[in-house]
C-alpha positions as CSV (number, residue, x, y, z in Angstrom):
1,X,90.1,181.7,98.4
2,X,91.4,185.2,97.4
3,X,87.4,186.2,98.8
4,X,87.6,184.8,101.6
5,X,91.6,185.6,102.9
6,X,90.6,189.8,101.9
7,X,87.6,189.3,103.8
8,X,89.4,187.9,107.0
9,X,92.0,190.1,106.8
10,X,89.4,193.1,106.6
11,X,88.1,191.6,109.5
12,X,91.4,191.6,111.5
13,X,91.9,194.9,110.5
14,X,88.7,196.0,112.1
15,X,88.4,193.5,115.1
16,X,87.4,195.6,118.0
17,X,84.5,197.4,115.2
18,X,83.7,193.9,114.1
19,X,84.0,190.9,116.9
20,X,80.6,189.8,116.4
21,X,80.8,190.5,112.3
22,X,81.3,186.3,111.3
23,X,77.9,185.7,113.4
24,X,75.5,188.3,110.9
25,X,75.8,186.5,107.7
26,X,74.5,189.4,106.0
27,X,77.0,191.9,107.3
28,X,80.1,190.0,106.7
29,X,78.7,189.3,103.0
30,X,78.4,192.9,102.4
31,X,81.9,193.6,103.9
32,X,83.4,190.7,101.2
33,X,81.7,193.0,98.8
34,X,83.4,195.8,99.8
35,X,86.2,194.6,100.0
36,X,86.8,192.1,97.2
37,X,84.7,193.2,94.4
38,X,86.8,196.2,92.8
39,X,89.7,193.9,92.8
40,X,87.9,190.8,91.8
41,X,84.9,191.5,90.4
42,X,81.5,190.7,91.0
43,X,80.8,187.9,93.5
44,X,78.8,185.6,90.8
45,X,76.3,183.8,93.4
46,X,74.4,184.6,96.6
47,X,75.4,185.5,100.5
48,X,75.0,181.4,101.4
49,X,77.1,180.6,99.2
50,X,79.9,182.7,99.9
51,X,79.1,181.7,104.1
52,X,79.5,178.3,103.0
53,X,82.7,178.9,100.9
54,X,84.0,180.7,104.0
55,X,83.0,178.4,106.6
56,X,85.7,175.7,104.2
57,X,88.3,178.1,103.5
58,X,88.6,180.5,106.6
59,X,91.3,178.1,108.6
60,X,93.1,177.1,105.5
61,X,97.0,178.1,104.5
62,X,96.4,180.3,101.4
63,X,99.8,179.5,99.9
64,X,99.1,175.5,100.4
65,X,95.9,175.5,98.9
66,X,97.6,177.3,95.7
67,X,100.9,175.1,95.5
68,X,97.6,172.0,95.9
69,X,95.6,173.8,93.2
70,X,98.6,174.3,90.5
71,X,100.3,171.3,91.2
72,X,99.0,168.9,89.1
73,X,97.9,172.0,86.2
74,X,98.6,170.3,82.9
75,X,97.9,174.4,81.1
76,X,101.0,175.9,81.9
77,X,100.5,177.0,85.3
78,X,104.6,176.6,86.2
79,X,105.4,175.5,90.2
80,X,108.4,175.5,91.1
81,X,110.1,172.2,93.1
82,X,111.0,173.4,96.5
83,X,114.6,171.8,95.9
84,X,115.3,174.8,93.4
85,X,113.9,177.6,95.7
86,X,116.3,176.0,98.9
87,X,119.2,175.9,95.8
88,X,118.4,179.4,95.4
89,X,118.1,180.3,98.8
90,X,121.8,178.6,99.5
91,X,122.8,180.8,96.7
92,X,121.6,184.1,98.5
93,X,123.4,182.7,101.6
94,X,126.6,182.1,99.5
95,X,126.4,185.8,98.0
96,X,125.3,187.8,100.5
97,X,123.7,190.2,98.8
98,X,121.8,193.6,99.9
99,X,118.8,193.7,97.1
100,X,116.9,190.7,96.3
101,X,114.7,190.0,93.1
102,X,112.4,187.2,92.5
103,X,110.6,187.6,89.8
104,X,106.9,185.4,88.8
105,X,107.3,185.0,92.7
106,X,104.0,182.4,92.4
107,X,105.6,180.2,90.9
108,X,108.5,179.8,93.7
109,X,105.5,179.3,96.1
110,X,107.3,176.0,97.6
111,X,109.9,177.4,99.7
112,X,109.5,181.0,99.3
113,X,107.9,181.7,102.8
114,X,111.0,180.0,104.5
115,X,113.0,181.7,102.3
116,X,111.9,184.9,103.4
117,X,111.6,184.3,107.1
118,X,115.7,183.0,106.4
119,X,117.3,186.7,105.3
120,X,115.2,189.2,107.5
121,X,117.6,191.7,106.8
122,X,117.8,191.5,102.7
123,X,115.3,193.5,100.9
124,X,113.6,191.4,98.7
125,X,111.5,192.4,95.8
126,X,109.3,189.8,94.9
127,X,107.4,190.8,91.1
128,X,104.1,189.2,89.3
129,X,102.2,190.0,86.1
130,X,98.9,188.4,86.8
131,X,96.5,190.6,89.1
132,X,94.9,187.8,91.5
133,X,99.0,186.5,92.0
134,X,99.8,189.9,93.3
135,X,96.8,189.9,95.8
136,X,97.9,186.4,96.8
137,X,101.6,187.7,97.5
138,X,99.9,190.4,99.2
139,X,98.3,188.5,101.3
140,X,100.9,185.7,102.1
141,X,103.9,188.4,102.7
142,X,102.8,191.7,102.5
143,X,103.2,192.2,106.5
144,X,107.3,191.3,106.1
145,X,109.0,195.0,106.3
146,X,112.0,193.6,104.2
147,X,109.8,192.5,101.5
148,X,108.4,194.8,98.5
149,X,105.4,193.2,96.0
150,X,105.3,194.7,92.6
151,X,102.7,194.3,90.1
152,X,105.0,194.4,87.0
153,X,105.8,192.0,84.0
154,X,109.6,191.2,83.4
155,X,108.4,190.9,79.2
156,X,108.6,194.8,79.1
157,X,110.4,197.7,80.4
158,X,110.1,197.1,84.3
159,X,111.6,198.6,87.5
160,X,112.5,201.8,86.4
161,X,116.2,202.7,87.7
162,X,116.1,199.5,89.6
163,X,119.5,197.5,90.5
164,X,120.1,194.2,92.6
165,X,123.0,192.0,93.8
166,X,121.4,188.9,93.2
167,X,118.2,188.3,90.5
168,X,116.2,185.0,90.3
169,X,113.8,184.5,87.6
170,X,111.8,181.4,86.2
171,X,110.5,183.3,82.9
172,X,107.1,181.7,80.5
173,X,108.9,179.9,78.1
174,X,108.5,180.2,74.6
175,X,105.6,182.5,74.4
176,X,105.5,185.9,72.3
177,X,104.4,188.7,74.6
178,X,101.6,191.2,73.1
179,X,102.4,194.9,73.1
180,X,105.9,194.9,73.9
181,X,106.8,198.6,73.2
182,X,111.1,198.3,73.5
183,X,112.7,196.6,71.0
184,X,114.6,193.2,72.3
185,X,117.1,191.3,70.9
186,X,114.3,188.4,71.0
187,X,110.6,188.2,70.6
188,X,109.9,185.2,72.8
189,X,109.5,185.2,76.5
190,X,112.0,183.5,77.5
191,X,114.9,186.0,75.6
192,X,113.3,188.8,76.6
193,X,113.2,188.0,80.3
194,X,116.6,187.1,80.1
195,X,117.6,190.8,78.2
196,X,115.5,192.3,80.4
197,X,117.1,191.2,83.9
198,X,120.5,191.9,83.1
199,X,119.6,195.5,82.8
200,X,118.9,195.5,86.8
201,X,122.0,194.1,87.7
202,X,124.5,196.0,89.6
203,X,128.1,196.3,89.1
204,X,128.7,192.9,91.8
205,X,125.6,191.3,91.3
206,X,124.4,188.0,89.8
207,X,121.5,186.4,87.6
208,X,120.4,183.1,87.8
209,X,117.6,182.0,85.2
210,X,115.8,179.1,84.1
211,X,115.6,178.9,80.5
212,X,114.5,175.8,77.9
213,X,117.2,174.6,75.2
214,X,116.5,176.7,72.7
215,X,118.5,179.3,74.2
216,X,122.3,177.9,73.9
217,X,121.6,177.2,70.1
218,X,118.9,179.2,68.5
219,X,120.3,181.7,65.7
220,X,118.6,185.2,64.8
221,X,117.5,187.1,68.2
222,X,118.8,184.1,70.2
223,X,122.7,184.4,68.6
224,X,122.4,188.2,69.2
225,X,121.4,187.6,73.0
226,X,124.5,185.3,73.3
227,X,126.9,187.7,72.2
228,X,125.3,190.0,73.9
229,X,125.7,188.4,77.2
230,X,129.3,187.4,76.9
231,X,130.4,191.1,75.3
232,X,128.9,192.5,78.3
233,X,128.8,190.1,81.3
234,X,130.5,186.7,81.7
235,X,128.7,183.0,82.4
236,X,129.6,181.4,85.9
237,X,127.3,179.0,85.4
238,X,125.3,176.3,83.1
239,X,123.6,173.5,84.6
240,X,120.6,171.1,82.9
241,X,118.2,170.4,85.4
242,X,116.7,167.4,86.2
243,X,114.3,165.4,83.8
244,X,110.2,166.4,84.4
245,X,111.0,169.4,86.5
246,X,108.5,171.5,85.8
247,X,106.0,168.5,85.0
248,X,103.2,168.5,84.0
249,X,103.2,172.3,83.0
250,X,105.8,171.5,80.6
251,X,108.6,168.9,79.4
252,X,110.7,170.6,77.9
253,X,114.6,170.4,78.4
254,X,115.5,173.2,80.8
255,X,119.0,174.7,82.0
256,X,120.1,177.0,84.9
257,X,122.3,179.9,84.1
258,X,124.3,181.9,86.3
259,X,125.7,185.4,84.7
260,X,127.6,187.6,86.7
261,X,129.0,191.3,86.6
262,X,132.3,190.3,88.1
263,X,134.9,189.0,86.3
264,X,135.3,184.9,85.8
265,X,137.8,183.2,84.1
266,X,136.2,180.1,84.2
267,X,132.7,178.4,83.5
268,X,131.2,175.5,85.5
269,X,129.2,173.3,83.5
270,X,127.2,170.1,84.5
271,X,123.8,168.1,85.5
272,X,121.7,168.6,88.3
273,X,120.9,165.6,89.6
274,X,118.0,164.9,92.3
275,X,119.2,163.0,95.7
276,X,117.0,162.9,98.5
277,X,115.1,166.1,97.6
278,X,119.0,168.0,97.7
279,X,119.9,169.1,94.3
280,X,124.0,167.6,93.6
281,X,126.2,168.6,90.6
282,X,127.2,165.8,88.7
283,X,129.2,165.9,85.3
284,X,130.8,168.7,86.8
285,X,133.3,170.3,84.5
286,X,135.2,174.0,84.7
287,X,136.8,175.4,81.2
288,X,138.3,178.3,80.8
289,X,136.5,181.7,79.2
290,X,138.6,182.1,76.7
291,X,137.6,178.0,75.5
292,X,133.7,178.7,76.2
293,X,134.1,181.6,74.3
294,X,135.8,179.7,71.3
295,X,132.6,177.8,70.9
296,X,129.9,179.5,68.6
297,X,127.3,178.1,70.7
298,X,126.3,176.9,74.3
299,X,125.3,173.6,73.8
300,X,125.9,171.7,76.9
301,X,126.5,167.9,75.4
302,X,129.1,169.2,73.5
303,X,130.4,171.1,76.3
304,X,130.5,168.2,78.6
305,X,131.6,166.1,75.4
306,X,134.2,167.7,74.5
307,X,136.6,164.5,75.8
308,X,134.8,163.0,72.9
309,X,137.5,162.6,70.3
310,X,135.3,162.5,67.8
311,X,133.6,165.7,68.4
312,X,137.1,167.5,69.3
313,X,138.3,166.3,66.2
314,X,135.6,167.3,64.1
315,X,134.8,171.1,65.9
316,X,138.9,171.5,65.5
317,X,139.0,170.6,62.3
318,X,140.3,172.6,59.3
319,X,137.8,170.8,57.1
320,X,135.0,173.3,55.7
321,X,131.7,173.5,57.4
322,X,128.3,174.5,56.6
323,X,124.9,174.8,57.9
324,X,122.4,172.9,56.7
325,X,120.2,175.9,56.1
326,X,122.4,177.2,53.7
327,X,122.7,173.8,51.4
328,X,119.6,172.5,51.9
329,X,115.6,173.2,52.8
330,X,114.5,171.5,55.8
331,X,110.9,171.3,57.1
332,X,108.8,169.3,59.4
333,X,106.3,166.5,57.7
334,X,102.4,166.8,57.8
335,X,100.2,166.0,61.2
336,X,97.9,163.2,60.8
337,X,95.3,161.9,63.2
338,X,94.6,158.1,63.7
339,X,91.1,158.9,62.1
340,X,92.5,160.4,59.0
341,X,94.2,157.0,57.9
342,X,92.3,154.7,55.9
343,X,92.0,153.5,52.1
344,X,93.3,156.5,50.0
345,X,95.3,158.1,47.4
346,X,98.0,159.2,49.5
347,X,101.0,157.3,51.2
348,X,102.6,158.7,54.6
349,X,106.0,157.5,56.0
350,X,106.0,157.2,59.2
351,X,109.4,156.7,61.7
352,X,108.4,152.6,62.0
353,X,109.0,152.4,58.2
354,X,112.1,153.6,58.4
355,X,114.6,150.3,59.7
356,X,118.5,149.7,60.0
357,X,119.1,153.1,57.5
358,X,116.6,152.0,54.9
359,X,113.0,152.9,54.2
360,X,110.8,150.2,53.8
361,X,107.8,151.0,51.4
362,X,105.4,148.5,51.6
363,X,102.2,148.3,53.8
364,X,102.8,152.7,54.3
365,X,99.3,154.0,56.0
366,X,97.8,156.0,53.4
367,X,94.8,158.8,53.9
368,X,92.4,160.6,51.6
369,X,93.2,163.8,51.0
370,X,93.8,166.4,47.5
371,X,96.6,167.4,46.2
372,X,96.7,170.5,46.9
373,X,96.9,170.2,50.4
374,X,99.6,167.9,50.6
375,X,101.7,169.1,48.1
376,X,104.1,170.8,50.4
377,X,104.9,167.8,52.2
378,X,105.1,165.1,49.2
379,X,108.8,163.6,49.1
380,X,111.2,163.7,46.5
381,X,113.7,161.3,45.7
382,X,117.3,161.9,47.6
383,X,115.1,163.9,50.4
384,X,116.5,162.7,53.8
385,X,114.0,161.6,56.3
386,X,115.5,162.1,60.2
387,X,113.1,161.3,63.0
388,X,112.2,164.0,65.3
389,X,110.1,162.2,67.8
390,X,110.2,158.9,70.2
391,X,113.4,157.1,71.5
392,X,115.9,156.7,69.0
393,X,117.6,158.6,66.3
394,X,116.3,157.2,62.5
395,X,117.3,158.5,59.0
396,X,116.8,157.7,56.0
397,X,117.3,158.6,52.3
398,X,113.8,158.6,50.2
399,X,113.5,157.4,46.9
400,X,110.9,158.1,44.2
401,X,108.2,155.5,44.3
402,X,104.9,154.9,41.9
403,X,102.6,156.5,44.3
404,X,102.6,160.2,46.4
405,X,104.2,159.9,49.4
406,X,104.6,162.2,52.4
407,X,106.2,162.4,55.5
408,X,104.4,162.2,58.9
409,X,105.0,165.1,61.5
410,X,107.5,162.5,63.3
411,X,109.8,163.4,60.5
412,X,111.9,165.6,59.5
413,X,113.1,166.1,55.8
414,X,116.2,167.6,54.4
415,X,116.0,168.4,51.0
416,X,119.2,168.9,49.5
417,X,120.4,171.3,46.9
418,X,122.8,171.2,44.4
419,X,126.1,171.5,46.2
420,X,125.0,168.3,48.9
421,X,123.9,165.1,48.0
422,X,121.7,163.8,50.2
423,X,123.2,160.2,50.8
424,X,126.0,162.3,52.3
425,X,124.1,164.1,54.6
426,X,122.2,161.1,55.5
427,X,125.9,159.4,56.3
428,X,127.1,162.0,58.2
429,X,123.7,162.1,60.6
430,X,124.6,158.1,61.4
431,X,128.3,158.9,62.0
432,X,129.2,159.2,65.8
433,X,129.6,162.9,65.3
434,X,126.5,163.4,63.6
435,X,124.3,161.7,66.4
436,X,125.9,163.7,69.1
437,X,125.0,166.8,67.2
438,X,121.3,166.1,66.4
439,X,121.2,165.2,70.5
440,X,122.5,168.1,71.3
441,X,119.5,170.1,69.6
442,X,117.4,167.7,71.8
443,X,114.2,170.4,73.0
444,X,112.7,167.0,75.0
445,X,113.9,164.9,78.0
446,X,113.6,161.2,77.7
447,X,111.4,161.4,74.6
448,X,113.1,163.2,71.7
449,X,112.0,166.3,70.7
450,X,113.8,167.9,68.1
451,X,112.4,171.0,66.1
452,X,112.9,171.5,62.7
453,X,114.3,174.7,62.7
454,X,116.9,174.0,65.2
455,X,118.3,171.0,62.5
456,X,118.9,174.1,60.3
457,X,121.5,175.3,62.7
458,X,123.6,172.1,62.2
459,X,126.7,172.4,60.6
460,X,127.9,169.2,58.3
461,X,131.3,168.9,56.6
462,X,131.5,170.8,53.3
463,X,133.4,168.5,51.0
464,X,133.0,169.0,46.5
465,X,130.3,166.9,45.4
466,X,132.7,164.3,43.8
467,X,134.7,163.8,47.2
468,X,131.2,163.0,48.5
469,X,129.7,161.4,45.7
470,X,133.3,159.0,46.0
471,X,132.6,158.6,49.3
472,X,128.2,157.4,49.0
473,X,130.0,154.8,46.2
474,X,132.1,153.3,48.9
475,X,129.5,153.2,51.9
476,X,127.0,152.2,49.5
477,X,129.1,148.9,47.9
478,X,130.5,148.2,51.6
479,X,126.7,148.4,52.5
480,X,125.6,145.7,50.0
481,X,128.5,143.5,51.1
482,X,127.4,143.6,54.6
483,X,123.8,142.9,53.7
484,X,124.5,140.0,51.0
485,X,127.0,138.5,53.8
486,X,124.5,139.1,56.5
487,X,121.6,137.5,54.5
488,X,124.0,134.3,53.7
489,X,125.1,133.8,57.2
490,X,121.0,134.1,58.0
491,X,120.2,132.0,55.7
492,X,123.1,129.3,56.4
493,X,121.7,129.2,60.2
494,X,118.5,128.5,59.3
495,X,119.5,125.7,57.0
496,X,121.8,124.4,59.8
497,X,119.3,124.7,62.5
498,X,116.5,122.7,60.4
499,X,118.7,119.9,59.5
500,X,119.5,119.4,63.3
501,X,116.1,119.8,64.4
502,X,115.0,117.3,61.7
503,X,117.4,115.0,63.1
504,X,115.2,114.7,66.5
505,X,112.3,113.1,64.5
């Protein structure tokens, strides 16, 4: 398509040389030559080819055929919804600013023409890293005076002495960028994007990014960018955007930010919701900057939960916390194909064998493999077990059985060390509290997704191993009343249900 939109434009360029060019085949397939191949490269087939590929393409809309092409990509070929370039574009209208960046402008391919056409008289810089992208924003809005194309990547130093009022970026997510020559406070994508465009903003200008979850709760180079942001700029805004945006590139939970060079003294915080292709704000909440700064993270569902007693209570609390990094070592269990199970010497828990808090051992799948290789992931008794995949929320507390046992990758374990039991962490994850916070590191939509290395940032109360070893003795006896009443009223029904139904013989 690129071939043939260079070629025609080649040919506008040179119309009153070249009127009777599309009629000698040979001609206009030297002149695609030309004109593509030191951009492009080497046409890879003959001249009736290309005619033929010409003849299909010639009268089509460059920028629909891409939006068709990478709508439905499922290798990480990001498209923007047009709802979020019109949301952007009522933002620019809002603003009014003078200097306009969009950066990864493919990716905003839905919407951006009107959005151009709409502020004739903003200059807007519109930036991609990838070489055939920049030809296509060439092609599609190179003839707009008001409009600059840049052939730069926002994951390195970029627009040298460049400042705008307004900056819109949808950055790759979660990727580490090769040959990165400045030091940033991140090394994935995403961070770095997000460092990197608040060094072009002016002293009344704004940034909004889209981001993935990561970014309100990470700790190392993620913690650092926080601070960073709100010792130097201040938040406006934080919005989660809707479920399956960005499908089927990616799934993964995404947020809007707003930051801002001007002074705010409050943050809005919410859910986009989806209405009739309009984007709405629901959840809608506004604390102040001195409360959102209170907050060691950015967690939205705690944010919006913070009418949640329980969570006030606990996040106010003078009771000692701690992270479970620091009392415990957490990994992620071993990934195991449906070919890989089968008779063998070694049992895997899965999150189905885990029911109502208890693990059930009997009929585990079980594979074939050495020792060696499995060792890392082999349970130990008073490991806790938390599901990190599918619908609900699971844990459990493992005990030692007479056979090796690992966990599946749908499972997290915590192994505790010697100033937690793990009976207590395993209460605390069940309490109201402790499902709110595991929800909150959710990476996923509407299946969970939870990565082990964000459960490390948790903090659980820190109480002296006898408080909590008084407190497993309680839950534990309470729980084995409950389940010897349970099983007795069970039991009872069935009895009573029998006797009447033998009555009807």
């Amino acid at each position: 398509m690129l071939r043939v939109k260079m070629t025609q434009k080649k040919l506008k360029e040179n119309f009153d040389k070249t009127a009777n060019i599309q009629r000698d085949r040979e001609v206009l397939f030297q002149l695609m030559k030309k004109t593509t191949e030191d951009h492009l490269g080497f046409f890879p087939t003959d001249r009736d080819d290309f005619l033929e590929i010409f003849e299909a393409l010639k009268d089509i809309d460059l920028v629909d055929f891409t939006i068709e092409i990478y709508k439905n990509d499922r290798m990480g070929t990001v498209i923007s919804p047009q709802y979020l370039t019109e949301y952007i574009s009522e933002r620019i209208q809002r603003l009014c600013p003078q200097k306009v960046l969009i950066t990864e402008a493919e990716k905003h391919l839905s919407g951006l023409g009107d959005l151009i056409k709409r502020f004739p008289n903003i200059k807007i810089t519109l930036t991609t890293h990838l070489k055939p992208m920049h030809i296509l924003l060439q092609l599609a809005f190179g003839e707009y005076e008001h409009v600059k194309i840049r052939f730069e990547s926002i994951y390195m130093p970029c627009l040298e002495n460049e400042k705008y009022d307004y900056v819109y970026s949808l950055p790759i997510f979660s990727n580490r960028p090769e040959g990165t020559s400045q030091t940033f406070l991140t090394r994935d994508s995403d961070g770095i994007a997000f460092e990197n465009m608040l060094n072009h903003l002016d002293e009344n200008s704004t940034l909004d990014i889209i981001v993935p979850a990561k970014i309100t709760f990470a700790s190392l180079g993620y913690e650092k960018l926080r601070s960073y942001i709100t010792e130097n700029f201040y938040v406006e805004n934080m919005y989660l955007l809707p479920e399956g945006t960005f499908r089927p590139a990616t799934a993964i939970k995404t947020y809007l930010f707003s930051v801002t060079s001007l002074p705010k003294e409050q943050v809005n915080i919410g859910t986009f919701e989806l209405q009739e292709e309009k984007v709405n704000i629901r959840d809608k909440q506004t604390i102040s900057i001195k409360d959102f700064l209170s907050h060691k993270d950015w967690r939205i569902e705690l944010l919006l939960a913070n009418d949640n007693e329980n969570i006030r209570c606990f996040r106010d609390s003078d009771l000692p916390k701690v992270k479970l990094k620091n009392v415990a070592e957490v990994f992620r269990g071993k990934s195991i194909l449906k070919k890989d199970l089968g008779p063998g010497n070694v049992a895997v828990l899965n999150i189905s064998n885990i029911k109502d808090g208890e693990i059930d051992y009997h009929d585990l799948d079980t594979i074939d493999e050495e020792e060696h290789k499995i060792k890392r992931y082999e349970l130990s008794s008073g490991d806790v077990v938390l599901s990190c995949r599918g619908t609900s929320i699971k844990s459990a507390v493992f005990e030692a059985q007479d056979k090796t046992i690992i966990a599946s990758a749908n499972l997290v374990v915590i192994r505790p060390k010697e100033k937690v039991k793990g009976e207590f962490i395993k209460i605390f994850l069940e309490s109201p509290v402790g499902q709110a916070m595991i929800q909150s590191f959710q990476r996923g939509t509407i299946l969970m997704n939870i990565n082990y290395a964000d459960i490390m940032e948790m903090e659980i109360p820190f109480l002296p191993i006898y408080e909590q070893q008084k407190m497993i003795e309680t839950y534990c006896q309470e729980f084995k009343t409950y389940k010897e009443a349970i099983n007795l009223a069970e039991s009872r029904w069935s009895n009573i249900k029998m006797n009447i139904y033998n009555n009807l013989l």
